[in-house]
C-alpha positions in Angstrom: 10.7 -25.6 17.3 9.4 -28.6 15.2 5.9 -26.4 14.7 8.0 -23.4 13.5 9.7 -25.8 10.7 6.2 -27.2 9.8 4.5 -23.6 9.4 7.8 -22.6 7.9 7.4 -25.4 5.3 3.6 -25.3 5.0 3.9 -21.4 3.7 7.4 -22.0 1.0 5.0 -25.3 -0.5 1.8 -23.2 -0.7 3.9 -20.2 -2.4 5.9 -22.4 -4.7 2.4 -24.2 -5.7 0.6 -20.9 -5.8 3.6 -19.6 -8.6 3.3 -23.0 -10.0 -0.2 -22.6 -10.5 0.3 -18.7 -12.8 -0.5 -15.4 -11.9 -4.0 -16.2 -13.1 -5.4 -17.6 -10.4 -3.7 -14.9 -8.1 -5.3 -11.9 -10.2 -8.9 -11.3 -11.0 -10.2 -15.3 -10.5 -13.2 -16.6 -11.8 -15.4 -18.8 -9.2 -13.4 -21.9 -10.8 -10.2 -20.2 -9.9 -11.6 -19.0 -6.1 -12.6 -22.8 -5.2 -9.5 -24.0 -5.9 -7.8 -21.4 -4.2 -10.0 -22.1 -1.4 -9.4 -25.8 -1.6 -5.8 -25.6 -1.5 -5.3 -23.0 0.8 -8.1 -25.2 3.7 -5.1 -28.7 2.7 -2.0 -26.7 3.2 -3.5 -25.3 6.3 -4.3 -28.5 7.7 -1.1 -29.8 9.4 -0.9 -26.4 11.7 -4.2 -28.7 13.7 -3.2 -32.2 12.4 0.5 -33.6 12.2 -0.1 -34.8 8.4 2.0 -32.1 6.8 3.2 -34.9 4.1 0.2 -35.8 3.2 -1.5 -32.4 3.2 1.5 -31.9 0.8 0.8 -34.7 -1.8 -3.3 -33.9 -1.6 -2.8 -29.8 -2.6 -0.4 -31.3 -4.7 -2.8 -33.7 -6.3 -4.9 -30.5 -6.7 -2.3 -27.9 -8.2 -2.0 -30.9 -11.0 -6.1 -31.2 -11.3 -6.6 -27.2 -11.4 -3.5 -27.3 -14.4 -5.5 -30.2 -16.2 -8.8 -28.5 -16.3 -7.6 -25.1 -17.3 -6.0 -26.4 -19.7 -8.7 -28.2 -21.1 -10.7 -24.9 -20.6 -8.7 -23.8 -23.8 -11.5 -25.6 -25.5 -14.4 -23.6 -26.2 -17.4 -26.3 -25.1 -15.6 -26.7 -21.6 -14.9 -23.3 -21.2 -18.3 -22.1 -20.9 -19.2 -25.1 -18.3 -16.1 -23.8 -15.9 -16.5 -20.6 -16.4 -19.4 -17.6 -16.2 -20.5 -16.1 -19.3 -20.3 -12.1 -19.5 -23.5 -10.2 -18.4 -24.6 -7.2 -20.1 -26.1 -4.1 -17.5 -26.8 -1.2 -19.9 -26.6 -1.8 -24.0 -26.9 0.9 -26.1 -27.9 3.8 -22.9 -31.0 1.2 -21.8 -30.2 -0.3 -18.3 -30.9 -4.4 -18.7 -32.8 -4.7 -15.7 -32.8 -8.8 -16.2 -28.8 -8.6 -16.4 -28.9 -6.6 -13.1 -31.2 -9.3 -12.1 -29.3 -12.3 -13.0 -25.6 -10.7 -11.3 -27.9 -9.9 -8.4 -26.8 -6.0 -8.3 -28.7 -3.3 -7.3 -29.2 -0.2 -9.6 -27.2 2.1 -6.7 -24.2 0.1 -6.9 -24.3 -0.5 -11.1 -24.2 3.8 -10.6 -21.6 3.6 -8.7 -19.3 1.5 -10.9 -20.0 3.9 -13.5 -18.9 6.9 -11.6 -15.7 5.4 -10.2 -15.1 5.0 -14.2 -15.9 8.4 -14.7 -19.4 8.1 -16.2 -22.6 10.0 -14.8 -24.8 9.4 -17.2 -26.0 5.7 -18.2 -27.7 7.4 -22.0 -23.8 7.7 -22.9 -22.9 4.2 -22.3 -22.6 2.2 -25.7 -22.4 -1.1 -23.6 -21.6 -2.3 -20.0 -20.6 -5.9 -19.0 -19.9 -7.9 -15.8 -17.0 -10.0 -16.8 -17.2 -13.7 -15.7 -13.8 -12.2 -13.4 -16.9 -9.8 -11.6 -15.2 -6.5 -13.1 -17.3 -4.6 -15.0 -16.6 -3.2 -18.6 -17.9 0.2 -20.2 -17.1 1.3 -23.8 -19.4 4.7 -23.7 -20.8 6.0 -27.3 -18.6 7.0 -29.5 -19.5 10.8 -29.2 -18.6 10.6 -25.3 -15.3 8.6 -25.6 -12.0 10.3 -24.7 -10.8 12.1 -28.7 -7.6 10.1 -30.0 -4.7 11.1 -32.1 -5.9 9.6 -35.0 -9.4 11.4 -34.8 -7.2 14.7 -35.5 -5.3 13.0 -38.0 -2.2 13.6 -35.9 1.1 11.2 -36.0 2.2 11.1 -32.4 5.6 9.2 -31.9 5.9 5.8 -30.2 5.1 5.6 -26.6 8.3 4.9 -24.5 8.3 3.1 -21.0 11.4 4.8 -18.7 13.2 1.5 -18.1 13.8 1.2 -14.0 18.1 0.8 -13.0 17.3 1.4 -9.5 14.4 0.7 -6.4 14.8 1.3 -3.4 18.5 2.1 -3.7 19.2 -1.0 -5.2 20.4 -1.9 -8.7 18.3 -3.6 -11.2 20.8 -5.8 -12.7 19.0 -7.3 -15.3 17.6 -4.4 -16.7 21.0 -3.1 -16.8 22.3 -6.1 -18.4 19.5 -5.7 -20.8 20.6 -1.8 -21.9 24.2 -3.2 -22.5 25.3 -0.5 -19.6 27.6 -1.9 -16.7 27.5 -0.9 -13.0 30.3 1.9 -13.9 28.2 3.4 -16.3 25.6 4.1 -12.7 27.9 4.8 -10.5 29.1 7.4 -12.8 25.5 9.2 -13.7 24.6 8.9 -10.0 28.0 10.9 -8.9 27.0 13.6 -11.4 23.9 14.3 -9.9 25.8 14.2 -6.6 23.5 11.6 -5.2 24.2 8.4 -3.1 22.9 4.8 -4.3 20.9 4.2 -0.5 19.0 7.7 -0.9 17.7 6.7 -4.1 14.2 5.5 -4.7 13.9 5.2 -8.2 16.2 6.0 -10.9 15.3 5.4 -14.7 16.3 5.1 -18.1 15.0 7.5 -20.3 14.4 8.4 -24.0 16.8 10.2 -24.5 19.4 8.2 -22.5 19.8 10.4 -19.4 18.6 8.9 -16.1 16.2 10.5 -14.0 16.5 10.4 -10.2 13.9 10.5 -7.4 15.6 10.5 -4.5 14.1 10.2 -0.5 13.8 14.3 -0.1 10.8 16.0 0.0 10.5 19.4 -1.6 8.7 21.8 0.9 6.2 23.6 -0.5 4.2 24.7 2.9 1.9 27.5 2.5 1.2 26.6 -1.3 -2.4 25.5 -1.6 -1.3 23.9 -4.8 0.6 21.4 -2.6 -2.1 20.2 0.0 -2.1 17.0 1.7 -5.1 15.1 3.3 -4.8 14.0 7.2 -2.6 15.8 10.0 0.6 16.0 8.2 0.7 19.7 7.2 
């Protein structure tokens, strides 16, 4: 029993220092951000081998305060470049840096297949492509092969609207709610009209024009309709 209550407090002090930390060191990390993930992640482990779970507790803790320091101090432009990498360009202008491919150690093949999961066949159309210091890789093609915009038809298109979320997984999203100045009767009353149930819900929204739209746990069945194919063994 006393290991469950270690491992049990071993994983709620390496979550709370992990959301301590930000979500930047939980997204896209830099090599900085990996070794102290690393780091932490080998101290807080520690105790499952070694009964020391207090102080494996104050040394990550020691290190959630050091990682805080430095990125802060990273703000600062002549330590930021010393922590972390500098952007490499790959192609510049349709001409494939073969040094840059060099340096981030990637083979042509794979610098292909970037572009194509972007949606790019053809590196002459590429205006410039970068591996970020996060290891993602950037393309802004030429302006004659970007996507057309609005304002390149001199068109006013009205202000994009995000359908707000009331309910997941058939359960209400109070704060969002709160934040619409709508009440739990307000709900209850839109979801009787569509003669729904709250638990068969599994998302609801607010939208644009203040009706709420329901998607519910049914499956329309559309068998026979090649429009409506599925992948795998489930047809």
């Amino acid at each position: 029993m006393d290991s469950f209550y270690r491992a049990l407090l071993i994983f709620v002090v390496g979550y709370l220092f992990l959301r301590l930390t930000g979500k930047k060191a939980v997204a896209q990390m830099h090599s900085f951000d990996l070794l102290y993930i690393l780091v932490l992640t080998n101290i807080i482990s520690s105790p499952v081998e070694v009964n020391n779970t207090g102080k494996a507790i104050i040394y990550a803790g020691i290190v959630v305060i050091l990682y805080k320091v430095f990125t802060r101090l990273s703000l600062h432009n002549k330590l930021r470049w010393i922590l972390y990498e500098s952007p490499t360009v790959l192609i510049q202008n349709g001409d494939i840096d073969r040094k840059g491919l060099k340096r981030v150690r990637m083979p042509l093949n794979q610098l292909l297949s970037h572009l194509r999961e972007k949606g790019y066949t053809d590196t002459q159309n590429i205006a410039i492509a970068v591996m970020e210091g996060t290891g993602s890789i950037s393309v802004i093609p030429k302006s004659d092969y970007r996507p057309v915009q609005p304002n390149d038809l001199n068109l006013h298109v009205k202000k994009e609207y995000l359908p707000i979320p009331l309910i997941m997984d058939g359960q209400i999203i109070h704060h969002n709610l709160k934040y619409l100045q709508l009440d739990y009767s307000w709900i209850n009353d839109e979801i009787e009209k569509m003669g729904e149930k709250l638990e068969n819900i599994t998302l609801a929204t607010f939208l644009e024009d203040g009706n709420l739209f329901i998607d519910n746990n049914e499956m329309k069945d559309h068998k026979g309709d090649p429009y409506y194919y599925k992948p795998g063994s489930e047809n």
